[in-house]
N, C-alpha and C positions, 0 to 999 in steps of 0.2 A: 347796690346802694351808692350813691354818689353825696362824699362826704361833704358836712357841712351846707348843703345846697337847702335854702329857708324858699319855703311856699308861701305867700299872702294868699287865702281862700274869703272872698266874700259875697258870691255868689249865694242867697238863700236857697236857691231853689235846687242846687246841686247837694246843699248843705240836708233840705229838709226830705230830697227824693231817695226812699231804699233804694239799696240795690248794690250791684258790685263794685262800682266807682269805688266806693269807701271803702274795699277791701285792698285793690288797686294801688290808691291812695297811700294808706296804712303801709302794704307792703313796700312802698318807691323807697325807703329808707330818707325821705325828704323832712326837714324842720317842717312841721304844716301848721300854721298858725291861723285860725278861723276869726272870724271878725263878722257884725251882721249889715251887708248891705243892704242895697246901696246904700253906699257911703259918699260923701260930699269931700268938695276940695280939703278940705280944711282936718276934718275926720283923718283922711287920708297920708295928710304928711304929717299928724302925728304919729299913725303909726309906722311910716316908713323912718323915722327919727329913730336912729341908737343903728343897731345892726344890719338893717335894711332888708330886700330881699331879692332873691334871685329873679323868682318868675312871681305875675300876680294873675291869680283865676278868678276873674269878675264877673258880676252881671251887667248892672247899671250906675256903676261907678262913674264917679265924671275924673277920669284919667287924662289931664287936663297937663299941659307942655310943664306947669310949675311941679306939677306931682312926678311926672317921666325924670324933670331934670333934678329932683330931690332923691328920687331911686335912685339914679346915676353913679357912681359906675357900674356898680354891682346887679342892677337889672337886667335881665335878657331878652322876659318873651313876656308879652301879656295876652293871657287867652280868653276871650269874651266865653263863656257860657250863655248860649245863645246865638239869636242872630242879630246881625247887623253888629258895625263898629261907630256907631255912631257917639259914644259915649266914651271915646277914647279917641287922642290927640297921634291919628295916626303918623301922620308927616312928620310931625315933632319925632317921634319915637321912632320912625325911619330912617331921619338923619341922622340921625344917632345911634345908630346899627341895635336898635332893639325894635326884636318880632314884635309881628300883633298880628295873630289869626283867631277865627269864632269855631266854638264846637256848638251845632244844633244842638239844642235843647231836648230833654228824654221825650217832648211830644212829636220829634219827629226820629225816629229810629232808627227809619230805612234810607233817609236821605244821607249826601255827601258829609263825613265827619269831617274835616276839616277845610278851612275858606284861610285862605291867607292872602293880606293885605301890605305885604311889603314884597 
């Protein structure tokens, strides 16, 4: 368990597929707080307002340079569920020494789990 470490989860589709993830999850010892994307700029740094979060598990959030530097300090990695990052302000979140890699989605299985863009 890694204390005190808050998840932002709003990916649906990670949210609404069975399966072991959500056991995974459960066990990290992590705050996981769910929310239903995609979520919009605006959606988004309300909820990032008050204690913030460490990492955020997105789909098609628009994780936009104002929302990266509202996380800020306290943000680390934000992981696309899915592919492509096109819906996140990679460069922004670069220079600023916060991750951004994609996990394919459960319809693809057998391909490469992780894609990192920093």
């Amino acid at each position: 368990m890694v204390a005190g470490m808050r998840i932002l989860v709003t990916t649906t589709s990670f949210q609404d597929t069975p399966g072991a993830h959500h056991d995974v999850l459960r066990a990290s010892g992590f705050d996981i707080v769910t929310a239903r994307g995609p979520l919009g700029e605006a959606a988004l740094l309300a909820l990032l307002a008050g204690d913030g979060f460490d990492g955020i598990l997105n789909g098609d959030d628009a994780i936009t340079a104002r929302v990266i530097d509202a996380a800020l300090p306290r943000l680390r990695v934000i992981a696309k569920y899915g592919i492509g990052l096109d819906s996140i302000d990679v460069a922004h979140a670069s220079a600023r020494a916060c991750r951004c890699c994609s996990r394919l989605a459960s319809t693809t299985p057998r391909s490469p789990s992780t894609r990192s863009a920093s």
